[in-house]
N, C-alpha and C positions, 0 to 999 in steps of 0.2 A: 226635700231629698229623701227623708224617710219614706213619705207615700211612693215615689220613682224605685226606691229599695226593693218595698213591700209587691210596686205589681211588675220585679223584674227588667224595670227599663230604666236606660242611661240618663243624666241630666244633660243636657242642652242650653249651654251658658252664653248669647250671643254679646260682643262686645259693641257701644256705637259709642261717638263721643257727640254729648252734649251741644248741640249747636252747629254740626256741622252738617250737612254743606248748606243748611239755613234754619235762623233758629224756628221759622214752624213749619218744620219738618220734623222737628226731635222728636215731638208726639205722635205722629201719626206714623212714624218709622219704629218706632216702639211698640205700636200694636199690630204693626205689621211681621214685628217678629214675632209675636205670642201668635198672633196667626198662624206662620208658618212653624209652629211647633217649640217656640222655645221657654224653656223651662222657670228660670231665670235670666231677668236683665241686669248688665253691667251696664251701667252709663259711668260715660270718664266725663271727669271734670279736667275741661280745657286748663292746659299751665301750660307756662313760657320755656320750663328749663327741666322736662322730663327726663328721667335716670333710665326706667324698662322698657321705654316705645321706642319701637324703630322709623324710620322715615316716614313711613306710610300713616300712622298714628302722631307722627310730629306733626304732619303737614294738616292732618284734620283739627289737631287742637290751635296749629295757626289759623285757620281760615276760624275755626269758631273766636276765637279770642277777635282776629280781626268785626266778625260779626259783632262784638262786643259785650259776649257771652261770658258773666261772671260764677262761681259758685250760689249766687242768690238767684240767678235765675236758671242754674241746672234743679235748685229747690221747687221753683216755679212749673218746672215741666213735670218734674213727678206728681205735683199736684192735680197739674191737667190730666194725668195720667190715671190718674186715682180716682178721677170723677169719673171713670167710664169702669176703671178695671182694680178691684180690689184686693185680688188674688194675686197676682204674679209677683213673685220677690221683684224690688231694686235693688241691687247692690251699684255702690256709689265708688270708682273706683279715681283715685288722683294722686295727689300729691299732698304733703303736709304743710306747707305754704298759705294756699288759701283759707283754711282751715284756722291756721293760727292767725292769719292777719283777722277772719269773724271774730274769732275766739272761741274758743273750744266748745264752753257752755254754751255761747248762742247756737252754733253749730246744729249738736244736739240736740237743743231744744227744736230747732226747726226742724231739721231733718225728722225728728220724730213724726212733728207736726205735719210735715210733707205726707209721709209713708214710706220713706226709707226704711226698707228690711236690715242694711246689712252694708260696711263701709270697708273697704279697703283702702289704708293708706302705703303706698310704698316704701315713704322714709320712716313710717314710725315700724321701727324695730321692736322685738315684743318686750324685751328688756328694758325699754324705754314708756313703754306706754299700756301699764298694766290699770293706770287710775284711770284712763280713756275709755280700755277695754268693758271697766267695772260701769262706766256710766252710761257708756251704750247697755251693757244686759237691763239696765234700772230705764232705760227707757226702749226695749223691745226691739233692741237692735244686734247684730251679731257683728264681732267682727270678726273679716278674713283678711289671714293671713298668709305673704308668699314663701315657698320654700321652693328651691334650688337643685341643681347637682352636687354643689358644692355645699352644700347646708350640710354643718355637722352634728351628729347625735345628739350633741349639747343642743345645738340651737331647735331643731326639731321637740325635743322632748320641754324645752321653754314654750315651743311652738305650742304645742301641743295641751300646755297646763290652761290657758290662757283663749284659744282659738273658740270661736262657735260658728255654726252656719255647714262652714264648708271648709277646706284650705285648697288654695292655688298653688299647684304644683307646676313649676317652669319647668318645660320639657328639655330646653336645652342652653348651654352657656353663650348667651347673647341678648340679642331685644329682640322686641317683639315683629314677627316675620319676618326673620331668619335663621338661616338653617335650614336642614331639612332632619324629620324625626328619625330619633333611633328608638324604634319600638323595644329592642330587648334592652335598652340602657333604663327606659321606661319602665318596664316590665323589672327589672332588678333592682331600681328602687322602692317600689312599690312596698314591701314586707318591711322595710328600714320604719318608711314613714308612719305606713299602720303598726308596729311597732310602740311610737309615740302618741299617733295621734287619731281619735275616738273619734272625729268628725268626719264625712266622706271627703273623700281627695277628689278633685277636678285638676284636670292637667290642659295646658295650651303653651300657645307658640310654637306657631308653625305647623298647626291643623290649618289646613285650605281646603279641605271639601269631604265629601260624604265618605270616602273608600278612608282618609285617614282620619276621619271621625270614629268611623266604624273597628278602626284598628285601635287604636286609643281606648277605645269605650270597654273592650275584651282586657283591658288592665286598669281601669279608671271607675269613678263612681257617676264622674259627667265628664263632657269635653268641652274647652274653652276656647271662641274662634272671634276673631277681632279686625286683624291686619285685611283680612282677605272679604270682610263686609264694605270696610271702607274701600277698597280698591273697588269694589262692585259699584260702590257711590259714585265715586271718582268717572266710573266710566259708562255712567246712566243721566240721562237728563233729568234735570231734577223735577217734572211732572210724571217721569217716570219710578221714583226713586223705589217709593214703599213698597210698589208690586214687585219689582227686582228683586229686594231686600225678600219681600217673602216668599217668592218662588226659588231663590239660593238656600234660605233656611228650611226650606221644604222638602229640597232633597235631602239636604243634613238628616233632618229628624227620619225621612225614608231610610236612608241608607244605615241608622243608631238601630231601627226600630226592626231591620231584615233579621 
């Protein structure tokens, strides 16, 4: 995020979930989006009983789960991933659930082991999970944290002691792919958050393509896009998938970089 500061351009944060729409796919859709421009990777870890995703993100982490896609082997594909590409952040984004049924510390220790950059969990609140926070920085890991419309000064400025990486800023009150953006509600959060918090802000939900990428990115540090890859999935044969996946993100990084 620093080096994207320093030469002027926005981050480019694509979302895929883990295993879908087959698990060896994850890999080779993974560098399909660093292909097509993207800055850092979000891989979601498949769950049963997600609180931020909307339908579109529900149905991929069922068919992954179906596939019988667990947290030990979302570890596995990063790995794959690392034997070709050593650079590109992961962040690892899910649920606290699979997490605690490993165990914290094995968690951890794998993931380091993997090459995870960087772990978003939903349910762990920052008030909750500042001895997680500590053990990730002790083993090379950031975590990111979400903030809201609704997130109050308190909880930002908690956000904020605590955060490294980045923070995911939800654009708007729902899940993920829906709505549609309000850039100037955006835009007048923005001074709140920096405010609190030292780390760059990335904003999503309900970025669909290049023109509100490019809108987002004029108030943001990166843009976060997720609902509208997998839709792309959805509606590609899957010997087609990766090329899709990176000629979509292709225009994204076009239309950030005009």
């Amino acid at each position: 995020m620093a080096a994207l500061a320093a030469a002027k351009k926005k981050g480019l944060i694509p979302f895929i979930t883990a295993g879908d729409p087959a698990a060896d796919l994850t890999v080779p859709l993974m560098h399909a989006l660093v292909e097509g421009g993207a800055d850092i990777i979000e891989l979601g870890v498949p769950f049963s009983d997600p609180m931020a995703d909307g339908p579109v993100i529900q149905r991929a982490s069922e068919r992954a789960l179906l596939n019988g896609i667990g947290l030990r082997d979302v570890l596995q594909f990063v790995r794959e991933f690392r034997s070709s590409n050593q650079n590109t952040p992961v962040v690892l984004m899910g649920y606290a659930n699979p997490i605690e049924r490993m165990g914290v510390d094995l968690f951890i220790a794998q993931a380091s082991e993997a090459g995870v950059d960087g772990v978003l969990v939903v349910d762990y609140p920052p008030e909750e999970c500042e001895e997680f926070a500590a053990k990730l920085k002790q083993h090379g890991m950031d975590i990111i944290f979400l903030l809201a419309p609704t997130s109050t000064d308190e909880r930002m400025e908690l956000v904020g002691k605590i955060a490294s990486g980045y923070v995911y800023y939800v654009s708007l009150k729902g899940v993920t792919g829906s709505g549609s953006l309000d850039l100037d509600a955006v835009a007048a959060m923005m001074p709140r958050i920096k405010k609190h918090v030292k780390v760059p802000v990335g904003v999503g939900f309900g970025i669909r393509d290049g023109a509100t990428a490019k809108a987002i990115s004029t108030v943001s540090d990166a843009v976060v896009i997720g609902s509208r890859i997998i839709q792309e999935l959805e509606n590609t044969p899957r010997e087609n998938a990766a090329s899709a996946v990176k000629s979509f993100i292709s225009g994204v990084r076009e239309a950030l970089d005009g």
